[in-house]
N, C-alpha and C positions, 0 to 999 in steps of 0.2 A: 533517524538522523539522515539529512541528506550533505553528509560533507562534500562529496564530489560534485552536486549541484551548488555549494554555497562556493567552492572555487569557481566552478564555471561564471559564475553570476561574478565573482570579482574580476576573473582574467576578461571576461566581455566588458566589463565597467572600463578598466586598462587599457582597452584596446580603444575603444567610446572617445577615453579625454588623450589616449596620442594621437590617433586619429583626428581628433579636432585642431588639436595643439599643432599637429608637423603640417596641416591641409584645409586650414579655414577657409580656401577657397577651389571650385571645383577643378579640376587637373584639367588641363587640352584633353577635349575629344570629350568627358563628360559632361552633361548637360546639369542644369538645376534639378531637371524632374526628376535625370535620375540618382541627383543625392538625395532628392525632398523620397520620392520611392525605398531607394536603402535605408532611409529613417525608419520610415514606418517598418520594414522588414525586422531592422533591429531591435525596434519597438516589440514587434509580436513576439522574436525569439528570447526578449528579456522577459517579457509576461509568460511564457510558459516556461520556463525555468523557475519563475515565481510560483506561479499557481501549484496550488495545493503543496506549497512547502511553509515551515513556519515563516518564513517571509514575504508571505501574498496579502499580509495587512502593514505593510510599510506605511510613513508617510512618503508619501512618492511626493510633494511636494519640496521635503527638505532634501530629499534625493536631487530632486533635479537644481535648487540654490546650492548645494553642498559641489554639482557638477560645476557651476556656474566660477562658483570660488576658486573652486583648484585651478580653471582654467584661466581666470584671471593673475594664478601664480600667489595668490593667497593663501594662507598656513590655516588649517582648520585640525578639532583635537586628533587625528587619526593621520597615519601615515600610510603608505602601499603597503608596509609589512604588519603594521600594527590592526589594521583595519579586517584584515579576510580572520582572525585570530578572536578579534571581539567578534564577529558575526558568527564564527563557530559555538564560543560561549552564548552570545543570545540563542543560536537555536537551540542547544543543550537546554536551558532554561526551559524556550517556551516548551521544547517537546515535552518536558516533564508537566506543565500546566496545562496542556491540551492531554494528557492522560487523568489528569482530575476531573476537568472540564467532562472525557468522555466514559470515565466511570460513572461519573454519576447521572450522564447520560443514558447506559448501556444497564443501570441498575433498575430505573424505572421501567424503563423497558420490558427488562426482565421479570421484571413483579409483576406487570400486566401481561406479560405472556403466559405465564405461567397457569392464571385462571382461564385459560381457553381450554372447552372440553377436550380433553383425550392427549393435553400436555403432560409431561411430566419431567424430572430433574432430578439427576444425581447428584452424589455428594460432590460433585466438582464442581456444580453448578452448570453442567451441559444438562441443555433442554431438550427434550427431544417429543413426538409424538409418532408410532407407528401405522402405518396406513395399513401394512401388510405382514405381516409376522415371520411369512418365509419358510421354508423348512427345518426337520432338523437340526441342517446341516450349517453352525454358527462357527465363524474364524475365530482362531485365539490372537494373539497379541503378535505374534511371529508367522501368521500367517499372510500369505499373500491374495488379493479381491480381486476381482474383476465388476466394473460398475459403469453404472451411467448417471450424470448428478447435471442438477444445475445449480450455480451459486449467485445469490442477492444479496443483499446489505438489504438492514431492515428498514427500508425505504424503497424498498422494491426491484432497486436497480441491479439489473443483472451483471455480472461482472465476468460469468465463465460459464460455458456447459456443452458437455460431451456432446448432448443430442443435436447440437446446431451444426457441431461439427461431424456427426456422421459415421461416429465409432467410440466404443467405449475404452473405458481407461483400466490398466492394470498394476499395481501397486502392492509393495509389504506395507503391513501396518505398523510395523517400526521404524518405519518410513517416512509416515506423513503425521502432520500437526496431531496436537493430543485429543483434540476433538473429534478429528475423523476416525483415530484410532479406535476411541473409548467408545463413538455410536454405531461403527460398523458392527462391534462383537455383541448388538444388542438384538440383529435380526439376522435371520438365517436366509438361504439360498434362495432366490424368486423374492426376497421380504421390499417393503417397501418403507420409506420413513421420511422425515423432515427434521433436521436439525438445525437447533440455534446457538451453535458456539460462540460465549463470552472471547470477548479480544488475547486474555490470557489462555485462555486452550487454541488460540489460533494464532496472526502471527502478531500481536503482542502491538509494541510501536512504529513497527516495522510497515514500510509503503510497501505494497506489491504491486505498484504501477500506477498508472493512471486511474483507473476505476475500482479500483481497492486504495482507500486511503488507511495512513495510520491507526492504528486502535479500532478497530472497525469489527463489531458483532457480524458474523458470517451468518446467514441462515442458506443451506441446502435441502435441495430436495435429493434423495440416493436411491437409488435401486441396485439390490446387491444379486449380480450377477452369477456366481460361482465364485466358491471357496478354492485355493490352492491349495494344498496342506505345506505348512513349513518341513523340511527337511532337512536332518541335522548334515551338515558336511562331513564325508568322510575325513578321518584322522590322517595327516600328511604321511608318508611312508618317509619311517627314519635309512 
């Protein structure tokens, strides 16, 4: 859900028809160009507030007559309050349709990953393949890693990784998504591996940004660095 971007998109809508409404024509000392320029500016900043949210398939055509109306002081079904309230409900909807949409997306997928040599899947349905086995020496659940990964969407696109940045990362494993949890304890120290976490062991419908969209299969490559051992806390002194 992106409600803090579906207000933004209505307060900028807001802002759009008073602005036109109180200054249909350009103030002393502004030029044309540079209203016709602030257009397109407001242009780009309402398309990225769009993109990649459920509202990046609008009809942008009744957008812009529906702008036209209000401005001519014509009455259309939606008012300032009643309007940001339905777009909250439409995106609730679609979110839940674009998670059918990408399960059944994320299921074929999965089916043919799975017949790749030296694939294999637990009962969670994380897939995993080990390059490197590692040592002994495997974290439990409360342990804390130290590792170097990098992370794609199974489309290739990179979206994160320690080694461009130049240092690895440290982490409990009760800590991060159930994916990384459940594949780290699967190789030991020096081991090497590839995972492809279903959207449910990862973060579900949730955006993490720009290059992580919703629902979105993670696949990482990890190198598990050293193990921390968990350590229980001393009991507080009564």
């Amino acid at each position: 859900m992106k409600f803090f971007k579906t207000i933004a998109v209505c307060a900028l809508s807001a802002m759009i028809l008073a602005s036109c409404q109180s200054n249909p024509k350009p103030l002393p000392g502004i030029t044309q160009q540079e209203v016709d320029s602030v257009s397109v500016a407001v242009g780009v900043a309402f398309a990225g507030m769009l993109r990649g949210s459920q509202l990046d398939n609008i009809n942008l055509s009744k957008v812009m007559s529906t702008i036209k109306t209000v401005l001519k002081g014509d009455t259309v079904i939606f008012t300032d309050q009643t309007a940001p309230m339905y777009i909250q409900q439409y995106m609730m909807k679609a979110n839940e349709a674009l998670g059918v949409v990408k399960a059944d997306e994320e299921k074929a997928f999965l089916e043919a990953n799975k017949k790749n040599e030296g694939v294999q899947e637990t009962e969670s349905g994380l897939q995993y393949k080990i390059e490197v086995p590692g040592n002994e020496v495997k974290p439990g659940p409360q342990d804390t890693v130290e590792v170097n990964y990098k992370g794609c969407l199974t489309n290739g696109k990179q979206f994160d990784s320690s080694y461009e940045r130049g240092e690895t990362i440290k982490f409990p494993l009760n800590g991060v998504i159930p994916g990384w949890s459940e594949g780290l304890q699967l190789i030991g120290e020096g081991g090497k591996e590839t995972l492809w976490i279903p959207f449910n062991l990862g973060y579900g419908g949730r955006e993490m940004g720009p290059d992580l969209p919703a629902y979105s299969t993670l696949v990482f490559d990890v190198e598990l660095i050293k193990v921390f051992p968990y350590v229980e806390p001393a009991p507080a002194k009564k």
